[in-house]
N, C-alpha and C positions, 0 to 999 in steps of 0.2 A: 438374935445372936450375931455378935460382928463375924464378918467375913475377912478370913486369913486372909494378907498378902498373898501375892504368886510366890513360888518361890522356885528358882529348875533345879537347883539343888534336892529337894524331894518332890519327887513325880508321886502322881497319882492318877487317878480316874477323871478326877475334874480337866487333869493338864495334854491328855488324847487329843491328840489332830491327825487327820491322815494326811500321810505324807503326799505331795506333790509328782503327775506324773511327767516324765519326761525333762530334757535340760532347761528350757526357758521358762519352764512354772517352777524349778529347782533355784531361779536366779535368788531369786528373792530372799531363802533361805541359806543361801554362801553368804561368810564371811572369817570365819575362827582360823580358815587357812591366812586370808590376809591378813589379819591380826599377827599372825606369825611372821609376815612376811615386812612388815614395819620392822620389829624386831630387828633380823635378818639384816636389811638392806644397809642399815647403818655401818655396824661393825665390821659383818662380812664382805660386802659388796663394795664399799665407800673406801674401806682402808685395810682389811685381809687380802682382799682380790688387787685391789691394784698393788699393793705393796709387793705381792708376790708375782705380777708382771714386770714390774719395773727391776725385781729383783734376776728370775728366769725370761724373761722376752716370751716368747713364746710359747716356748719348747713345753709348759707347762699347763698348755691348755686344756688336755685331758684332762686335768683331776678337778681342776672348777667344773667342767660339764657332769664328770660321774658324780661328785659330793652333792650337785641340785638335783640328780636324778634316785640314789639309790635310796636315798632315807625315806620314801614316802609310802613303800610298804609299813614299815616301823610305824610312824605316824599312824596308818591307818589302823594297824591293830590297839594301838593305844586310843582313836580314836573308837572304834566299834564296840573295845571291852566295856566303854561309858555307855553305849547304847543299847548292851547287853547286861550289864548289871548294875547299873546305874551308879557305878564307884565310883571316884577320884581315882588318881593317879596315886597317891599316897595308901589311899586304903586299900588299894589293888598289889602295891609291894607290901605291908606289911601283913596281907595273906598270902605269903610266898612262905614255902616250905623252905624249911634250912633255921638257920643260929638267929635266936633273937636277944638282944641284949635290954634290960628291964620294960620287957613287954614290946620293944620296937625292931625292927627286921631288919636285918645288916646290913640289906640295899638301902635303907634308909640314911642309914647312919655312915656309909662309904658316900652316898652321892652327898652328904652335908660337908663332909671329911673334903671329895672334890668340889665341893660350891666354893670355897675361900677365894677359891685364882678368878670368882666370876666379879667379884667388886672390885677389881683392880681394872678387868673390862672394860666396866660400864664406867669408870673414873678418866680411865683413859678415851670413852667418846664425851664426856664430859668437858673434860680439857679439848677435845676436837671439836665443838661448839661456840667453845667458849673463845678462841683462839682465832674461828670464823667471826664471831664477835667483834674479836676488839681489833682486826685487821678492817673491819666496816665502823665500827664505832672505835675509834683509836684514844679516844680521850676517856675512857672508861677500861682498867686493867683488867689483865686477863681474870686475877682470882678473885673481882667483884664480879665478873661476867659468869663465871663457874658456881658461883654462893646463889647467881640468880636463876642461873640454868636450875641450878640442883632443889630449889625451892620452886621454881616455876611447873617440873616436873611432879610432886608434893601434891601443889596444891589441884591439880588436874585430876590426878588421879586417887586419892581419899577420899571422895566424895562419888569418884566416875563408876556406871554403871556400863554393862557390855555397850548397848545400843550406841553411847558416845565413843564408848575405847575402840569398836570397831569404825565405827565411822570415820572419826577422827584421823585414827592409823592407815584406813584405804586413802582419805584425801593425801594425806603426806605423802605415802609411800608414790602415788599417781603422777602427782607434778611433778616428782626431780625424776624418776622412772625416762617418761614421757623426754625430758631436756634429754638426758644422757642419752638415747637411743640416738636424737637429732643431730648429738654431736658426734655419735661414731660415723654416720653416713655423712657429715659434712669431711670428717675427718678422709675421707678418700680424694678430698679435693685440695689436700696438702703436703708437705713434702713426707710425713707420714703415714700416706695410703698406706692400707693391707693387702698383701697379696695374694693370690692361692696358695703359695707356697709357705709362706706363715702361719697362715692356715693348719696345713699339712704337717708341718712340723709342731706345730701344738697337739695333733693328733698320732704322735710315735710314739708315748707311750712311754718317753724318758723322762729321770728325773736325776739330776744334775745334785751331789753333794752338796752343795753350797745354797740350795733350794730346799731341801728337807724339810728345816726347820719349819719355813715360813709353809711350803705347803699343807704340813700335819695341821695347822693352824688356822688357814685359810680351809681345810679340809672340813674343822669341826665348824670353822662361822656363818661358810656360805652353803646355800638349801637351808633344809631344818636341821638344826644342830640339837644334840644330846639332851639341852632344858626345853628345845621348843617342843619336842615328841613328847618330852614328860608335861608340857606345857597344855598340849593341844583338847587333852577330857575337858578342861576348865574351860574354855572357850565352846568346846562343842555340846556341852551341860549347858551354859550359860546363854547359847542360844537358838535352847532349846530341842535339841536333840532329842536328849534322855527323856524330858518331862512330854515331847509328845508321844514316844513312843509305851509310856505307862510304866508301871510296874511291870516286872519280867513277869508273864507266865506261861503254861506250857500249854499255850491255844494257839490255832491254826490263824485267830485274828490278829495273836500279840507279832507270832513271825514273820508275817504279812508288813504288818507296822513295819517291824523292825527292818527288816531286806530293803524297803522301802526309804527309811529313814537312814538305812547305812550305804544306801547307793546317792543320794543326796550329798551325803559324807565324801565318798567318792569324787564327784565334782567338783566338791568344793578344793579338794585337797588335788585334783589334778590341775584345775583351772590355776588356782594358787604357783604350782609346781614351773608349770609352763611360763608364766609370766616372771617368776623370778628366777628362770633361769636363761631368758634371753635377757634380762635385765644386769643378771652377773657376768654374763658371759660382755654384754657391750663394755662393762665396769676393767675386764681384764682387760681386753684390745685395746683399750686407752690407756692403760697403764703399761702395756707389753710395747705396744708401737710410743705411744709419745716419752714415756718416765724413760723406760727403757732404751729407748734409742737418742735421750738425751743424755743418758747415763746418771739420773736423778733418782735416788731413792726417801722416800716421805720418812723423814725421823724427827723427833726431840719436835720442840718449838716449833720450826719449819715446816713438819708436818702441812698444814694447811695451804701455805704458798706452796711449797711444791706438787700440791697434789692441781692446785689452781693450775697448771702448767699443762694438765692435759686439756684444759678446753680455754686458756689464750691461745695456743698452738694453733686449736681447730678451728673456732669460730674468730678469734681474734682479742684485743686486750678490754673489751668492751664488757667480754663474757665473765670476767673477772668477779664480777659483782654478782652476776646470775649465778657463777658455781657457787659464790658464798652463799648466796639465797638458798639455793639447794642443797648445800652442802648441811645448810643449820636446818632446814627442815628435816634430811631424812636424818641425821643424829639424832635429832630431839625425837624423829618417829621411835627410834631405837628405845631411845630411854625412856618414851612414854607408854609403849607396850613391853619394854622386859620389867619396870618397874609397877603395871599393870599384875604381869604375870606371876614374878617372883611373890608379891603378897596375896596371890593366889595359893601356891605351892606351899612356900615357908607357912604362910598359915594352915596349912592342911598337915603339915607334917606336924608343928605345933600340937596340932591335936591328937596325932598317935600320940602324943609323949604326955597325953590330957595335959596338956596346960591352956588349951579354951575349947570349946564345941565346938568345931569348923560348921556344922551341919547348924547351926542354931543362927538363924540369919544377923540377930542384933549382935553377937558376940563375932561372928565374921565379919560385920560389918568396923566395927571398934576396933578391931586388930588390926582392918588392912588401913584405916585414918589411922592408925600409931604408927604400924612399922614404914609406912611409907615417908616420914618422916624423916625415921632415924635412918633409914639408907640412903637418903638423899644426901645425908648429914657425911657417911660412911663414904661414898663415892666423891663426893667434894673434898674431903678431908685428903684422900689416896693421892688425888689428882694432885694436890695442892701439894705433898709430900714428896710422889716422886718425879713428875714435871715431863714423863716421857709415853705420851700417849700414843705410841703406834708400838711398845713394847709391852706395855700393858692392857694392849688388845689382844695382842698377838698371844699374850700369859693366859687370856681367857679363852682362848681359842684350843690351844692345850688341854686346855682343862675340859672344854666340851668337846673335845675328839676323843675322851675317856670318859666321858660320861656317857658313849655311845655305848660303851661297851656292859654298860646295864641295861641299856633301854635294847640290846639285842638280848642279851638273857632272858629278861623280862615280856618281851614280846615275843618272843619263842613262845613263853610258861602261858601267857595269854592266847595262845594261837592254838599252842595244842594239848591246852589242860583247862580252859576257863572257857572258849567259847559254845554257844550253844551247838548243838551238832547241826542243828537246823540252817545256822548261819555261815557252815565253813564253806570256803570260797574255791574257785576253779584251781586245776591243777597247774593252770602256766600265772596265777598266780602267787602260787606258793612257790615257786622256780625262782620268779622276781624276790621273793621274799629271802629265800635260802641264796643266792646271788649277792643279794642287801647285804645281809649277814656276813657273809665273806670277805666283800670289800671292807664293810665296818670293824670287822675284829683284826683285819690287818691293820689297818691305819691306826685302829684306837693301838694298837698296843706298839705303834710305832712311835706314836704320841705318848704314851708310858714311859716307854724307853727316853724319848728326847726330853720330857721333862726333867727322869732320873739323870739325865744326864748334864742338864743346865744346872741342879742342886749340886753335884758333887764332882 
């Protein structure tokens, strides 16, 4: 008899491993946080966060430190409900109680409703690529540089399995990560040192009218934003979570697995947390001391020269070329794990509305080689249409600082209606949790308000 494929999408008995004890036997097993964090470093970090230094200076330094810190309760509940019932994200909202419309669950059909403003996003780092592009290669225009980014992205990931998307996504995100830190500590050696008191003043806790905007924005890009939480079951399925933790059942050996394989989970997503949030936090201070106190804000076209501005300043005109190096690698990390991800998702949700078997590997398989195609096709198209790529980030940032505001409902309904009782977590973790929440349903509905407010 042939022998099935592996598959982590369905666990079994065959797919049991005991989990690893301790941090250094847990290395091995991290990665579905950085996965996220490619994602992440692009849009939020590259050009939410600095855009919103260069716009407040300082004064704004709070809410980049809380946005990397508080979502990762969220996260983990989204990540542990996989570990405990072996769902998707999809098939875990459309067993939520409340309004379903032909057979599919109104969180579904709201967070589709808000996905629209996220292709405008991912067009707008498209055009920031491409723009890095042809400022290095000048004899080749920007919208043949955007047709090739947008195919280059395509062809990567149609065919890519975890073990490459993860891989892949840690080297990018590592190498400009690594530059950027290099150049906030040189940057004390020019006439835009940081102060203490810059410092301090980023920590008051003000927020300036004229900064709103762009913070609600920067709020949803930078940490994990609203799709990476819904994001993170499929990476943490994918490698391998669920499948070794078995089929759920109600043995003293399955819980055992489980606590085991959800404190793994743990690591990875704290490890994850930490690195990218001194990586955002270096992204602002470059954007607060150099954009800002040249009085340069990154828009339209310009965009990429002006953002180039924070590291000639620091290292010198030489760096010119290394930010673009960096600058096209961590975009393209962007677009090769959100466009990883999104054909994860949209194909799952696909399936509540049966129109393929997510669960049937060759039909998952076939969906994510089509649809990655045609949004490659969608994000070039936008870019090329509207031509104003640090506003059409900022539109998708918007849109994921309300789409927080399901993945707090939803992680609630998971925390205290869906988990095993065996695995619920300490009391000053649910404080973080209930903390998460607050912050998040302030900002999301502050982002509600500012979007209804750019429409009309």
């Amino acid at each position: 008899m042939k022998k099935e494929k592996y598959d982590p999408y369905i666990p079994s008995e065959t797919t049991i491993r005991k989990p690893p004890d301790g941090i250094f036997k847990s290395i091995k097993y991290l990665g579905p946080s950085m996965v996220l964090s490619a994602s992440i470093v692009g849009s939020g970090e590259l050009i939410a966060t600095t855009v919103l230094g260069a716009r407040a200076g300082f004064i704004t330094l709070w809410i980049i430190i809380i946005s990397c810190l508080v979502k990762v309760t969220l996260q983990l509940e989204f990540g542990k409900h996989s570990i405990n019932t072996g769902e998707t994200t999809m098939v875990a909202l459309n067993k939520l109680p409340g309004f379903k419309f032909k057979g599919v669950h109104w969180t579904i059909w709201t967070w589709m409703l808000i996905f629209i403003t996220k292709p405008f996003q991912m067009g707008g780092i498209v055009g920031g690529v491409a723009l890095a592009l042809n400022i290095t290669v000048p004899y080749i225009g920007v919208s043949i540089w955007a047709w090739i980014i947008g195919f280059s992205v395509a062809l990567l990931v149609f065919r890519g399995h975890y073990r490459f998307i993860q891989n892949f996504s840690i080297i990018l995100t590592f190498l400009f990560s690594i530059f950027n830190i290099v150049c906030v500590i040189m940057l004390q050696y020019t006439q835009y040192a940081v102060s203490f008191e810059d410092i301090m003043s980023g920590l008051s806790f003000q927020l300036p009218g004229y900064a709103v905007m762009f913070a609600v924005a920067a709020f949803g890009l930078t940490g994990v934003g609203g799709d990476e939480i819904m994001q993170y079951p499929y990476w943490c399925i994918e490698k391998g979570y669920t499948a070794y933790t078995g089929p759920r059942k109600n043995s003293s050996e399955w819980i055992k697995r489980a606590r085991g394989w959800i404190k793994v989970m743990y690591i990875d997503a704290i490890v994850s947390m930490i690195i990218y949030t001194v990586v955002t936090v270096a992204f602002y201070i470059l954007g607060a001391s150099v954009l800002h106190g040249r009085g340069e804000i990154p828009k339209g076209y310009d965009m990429v020269k002006t953002l180039s501005t924070m590291y000639t300043e620091t290292i010198g005109p030489a760096a010119k070329y290394i930010f673009l190096s960096g600058a096209i690698i961590v975009l393209f990390s962007t677009l090769f794990s959100a466009m990883a991800a999104w054909s994860r998702t949209f194909g799952d949700a696909f399936g509540r509305f049966k129109i393929i078997d997510y669960f049937d590997k060759r039909q998952r398989d076939r969906f994510i080689a089509i649809f990655v195609w045609i949004m490659a096709i969608v994000w070039v198209s936008l870019f090329l249409l509207i031509k104003q790529p640090v506003i059409m980030v900022l539109l998708g940032g918007i849109g994921t600082a309300v789409i927080l505001l399901i993945v707090v409902y939803v992680g609630f309904h998971l925390r205290y209606k869906r988990l095993t009782k065996e695995l619920h977590p300490t009391l000053i973790y649910d404080i973080f949790l209930w903390i998460s929440a607050v912050v998040i349903l302030s900002i999301g509905i502050k982002a509600l308000y500012s979007g209804i407010s750019v429409i009309f």
